[in-house]
C-alpha positions as CSV (number, residue, x, y, z in Angstrom):
1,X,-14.2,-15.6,-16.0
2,X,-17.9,-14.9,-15.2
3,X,-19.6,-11.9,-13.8
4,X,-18.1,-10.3,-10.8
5,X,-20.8,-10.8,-8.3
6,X,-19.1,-8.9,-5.6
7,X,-15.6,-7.1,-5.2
8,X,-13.2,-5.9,-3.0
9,X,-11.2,-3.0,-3.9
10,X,-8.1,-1.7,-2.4
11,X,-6.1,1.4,-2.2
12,X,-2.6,1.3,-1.1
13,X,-1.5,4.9,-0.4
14,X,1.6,6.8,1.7
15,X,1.7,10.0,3.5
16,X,2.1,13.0,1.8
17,X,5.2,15.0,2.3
18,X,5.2,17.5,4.9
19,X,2.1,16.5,6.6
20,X,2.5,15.7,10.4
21,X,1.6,12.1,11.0
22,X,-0.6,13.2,13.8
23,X,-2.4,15.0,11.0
24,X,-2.4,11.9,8.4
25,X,-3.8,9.6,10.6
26,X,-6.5,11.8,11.7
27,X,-8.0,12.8,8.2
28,X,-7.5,9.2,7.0
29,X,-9.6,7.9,9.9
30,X,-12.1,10.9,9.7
31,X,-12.5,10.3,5.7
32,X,-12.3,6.3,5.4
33,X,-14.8,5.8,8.7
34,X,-16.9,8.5,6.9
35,X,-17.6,6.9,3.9
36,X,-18.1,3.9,5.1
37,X,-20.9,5.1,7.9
38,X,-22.1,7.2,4.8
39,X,-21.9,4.9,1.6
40,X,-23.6,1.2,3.1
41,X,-22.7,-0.4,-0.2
42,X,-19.1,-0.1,0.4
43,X,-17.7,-2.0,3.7
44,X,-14.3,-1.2,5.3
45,X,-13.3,-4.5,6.6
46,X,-9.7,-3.3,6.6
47,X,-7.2,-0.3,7.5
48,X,-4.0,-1.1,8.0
49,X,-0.2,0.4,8.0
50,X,3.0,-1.9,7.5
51,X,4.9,-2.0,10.7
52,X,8.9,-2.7,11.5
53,X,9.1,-1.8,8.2
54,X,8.1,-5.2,7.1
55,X,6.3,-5.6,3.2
56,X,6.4,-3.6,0.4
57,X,6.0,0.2,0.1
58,X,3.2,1.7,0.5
59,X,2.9,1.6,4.0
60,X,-0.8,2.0,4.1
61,X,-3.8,0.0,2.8
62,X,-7.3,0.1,3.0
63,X,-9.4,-2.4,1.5
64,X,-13.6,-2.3,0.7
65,X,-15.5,-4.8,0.1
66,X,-18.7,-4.3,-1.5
67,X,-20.8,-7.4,-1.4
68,X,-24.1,-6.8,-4.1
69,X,-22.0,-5.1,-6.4
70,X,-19.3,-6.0,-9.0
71,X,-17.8,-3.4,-12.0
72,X,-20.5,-1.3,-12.2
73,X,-19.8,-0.2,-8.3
74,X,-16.5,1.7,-9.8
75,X,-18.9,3.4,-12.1
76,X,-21.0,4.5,-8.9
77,X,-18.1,5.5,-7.2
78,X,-17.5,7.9,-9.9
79,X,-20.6,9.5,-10.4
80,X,-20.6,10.2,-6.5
81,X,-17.0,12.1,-6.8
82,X,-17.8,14.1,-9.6
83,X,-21.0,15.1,-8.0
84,X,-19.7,16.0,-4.9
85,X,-21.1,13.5,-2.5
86,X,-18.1,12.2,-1.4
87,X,-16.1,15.2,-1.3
88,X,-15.8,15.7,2.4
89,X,-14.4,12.2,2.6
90,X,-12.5,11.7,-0.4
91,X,-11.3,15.4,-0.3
92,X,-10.0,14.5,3.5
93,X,-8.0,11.7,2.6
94,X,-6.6,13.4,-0.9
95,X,-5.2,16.3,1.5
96,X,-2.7,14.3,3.6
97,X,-2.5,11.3,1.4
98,X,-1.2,9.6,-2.6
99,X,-2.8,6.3,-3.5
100,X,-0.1,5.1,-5.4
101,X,-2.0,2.2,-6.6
102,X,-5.0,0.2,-6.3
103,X,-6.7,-2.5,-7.3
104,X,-10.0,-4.6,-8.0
105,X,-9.9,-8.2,-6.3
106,X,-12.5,-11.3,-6.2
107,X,-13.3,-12.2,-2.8
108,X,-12.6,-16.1,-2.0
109,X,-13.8,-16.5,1.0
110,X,-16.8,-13.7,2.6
111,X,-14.5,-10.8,3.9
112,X,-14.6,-9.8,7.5
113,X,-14.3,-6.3,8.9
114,X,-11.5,-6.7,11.1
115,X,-10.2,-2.8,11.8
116,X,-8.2,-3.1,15.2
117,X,-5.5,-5.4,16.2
118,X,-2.7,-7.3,14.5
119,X,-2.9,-8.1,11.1
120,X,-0.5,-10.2,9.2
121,X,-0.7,-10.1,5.7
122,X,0.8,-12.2,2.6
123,X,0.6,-11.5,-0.8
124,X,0.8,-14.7,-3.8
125,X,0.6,-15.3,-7.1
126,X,-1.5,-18.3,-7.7
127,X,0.6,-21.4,-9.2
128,X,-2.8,-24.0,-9.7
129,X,-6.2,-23.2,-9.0
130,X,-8.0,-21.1,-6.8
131,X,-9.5,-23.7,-4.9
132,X,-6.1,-24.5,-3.7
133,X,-5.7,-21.4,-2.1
134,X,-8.8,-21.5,-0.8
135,X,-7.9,-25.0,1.1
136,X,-5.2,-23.6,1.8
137,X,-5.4,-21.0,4.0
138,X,-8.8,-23.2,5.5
139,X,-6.2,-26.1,6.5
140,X,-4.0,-23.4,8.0
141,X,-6.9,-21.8,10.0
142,X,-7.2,-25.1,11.0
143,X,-3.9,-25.1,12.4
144,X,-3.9,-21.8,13.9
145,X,-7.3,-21.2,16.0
146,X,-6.4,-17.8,17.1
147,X,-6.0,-16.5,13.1
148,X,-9.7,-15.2,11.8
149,X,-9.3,-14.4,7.7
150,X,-10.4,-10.8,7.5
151,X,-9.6,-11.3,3.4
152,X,-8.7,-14.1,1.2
153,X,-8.9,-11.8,-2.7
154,X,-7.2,-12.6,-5.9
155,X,-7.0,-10.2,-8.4
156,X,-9.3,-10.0,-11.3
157,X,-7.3,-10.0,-14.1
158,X,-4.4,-7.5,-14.1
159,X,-6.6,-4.8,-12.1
160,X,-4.0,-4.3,-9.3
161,X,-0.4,-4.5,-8.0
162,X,1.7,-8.2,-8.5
163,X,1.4,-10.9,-7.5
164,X,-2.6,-10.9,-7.4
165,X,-2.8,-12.5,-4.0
166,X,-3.7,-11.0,-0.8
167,X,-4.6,-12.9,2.6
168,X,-4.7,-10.8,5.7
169,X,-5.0,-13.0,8.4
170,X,-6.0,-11.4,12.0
171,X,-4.8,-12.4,15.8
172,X,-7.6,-13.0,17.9
């Protein structure tokens, strides 16, 4: 595998116990939105929460794509923390939330923020070749004119959750 050349990251976290959802969704809006008006290197293309109780726990995701930067942007991320120039975002989201995993992903296709609406999302463990996937999930666009692929990752390595794969696919 070559250099990482750009990556998406994402964070899959639940509600804390005994925090008011009214609460939870306020301070993850207020401290995701904020670092991404406040950090332009990062990009939230998505927030999203499992609905129906459909997919696996967590219930919440949000995933960041950060197009000119690949390893070296986790590195960043940490010198900003233990700074404390991301506190009043990172220190929101900490308060009312546990990440209870995350993970570093290879973007197939160029991500699009999509933050409202329906999402549908899929997650895969690649049986060939990445290029498969990507034709893949290009024939079934095809198909499917009202889908737009907000994310098409796979996982670098074993940074991040089983199976690797992770479409989200947005209604239009």
């Amino acid at each position: 595998m070559g250099a990482v050349m750009s990556l998406v990251y994402i964070e899959y976290f639940r509600q804390r116990f005994g925090v008011e959802l009214r609460e939870f969704h306020a301070s993850i809006l207020k401290g995701l939105e904020g670092w991404d008006a406040n950090f332009a290197q990062d990009r939230l293309i998505i927030m999203a929460a499992r609905t129906w109780r459909l997919g696996p726990q967590p219930e919440y995701l949000a995933a960041w794509y950060s197009p000119a930067a690949g390893f070296e942007r986790i590195d960043q991320w940490e010198q900003i923390l233990r700074s404390g120039g991301g506190d009043a975002y990172e220190l929101t989201v900490q308060r009312v939330a546990n990440i209870t995993s995350a993970g570093c992903y290879e973007p197939l296709v160029e991500p699009l923020a999509v933050r409202n609406g329906i999402h549908y999302a899929e997650f895969f463990r690649v049986r060939s070749n990445i290029v498969s996937v990507r034709n893949l999930y290009q024939r079934r666009l095809e198909h499917h004119p009202r889908l737009k692929l907000s994310l098409l990752g796979h996982r670098i390595g074993q940074l991040g959750p089983d199976p690797g794969g992770v479409p989200f696919l947005g209604l239009a």
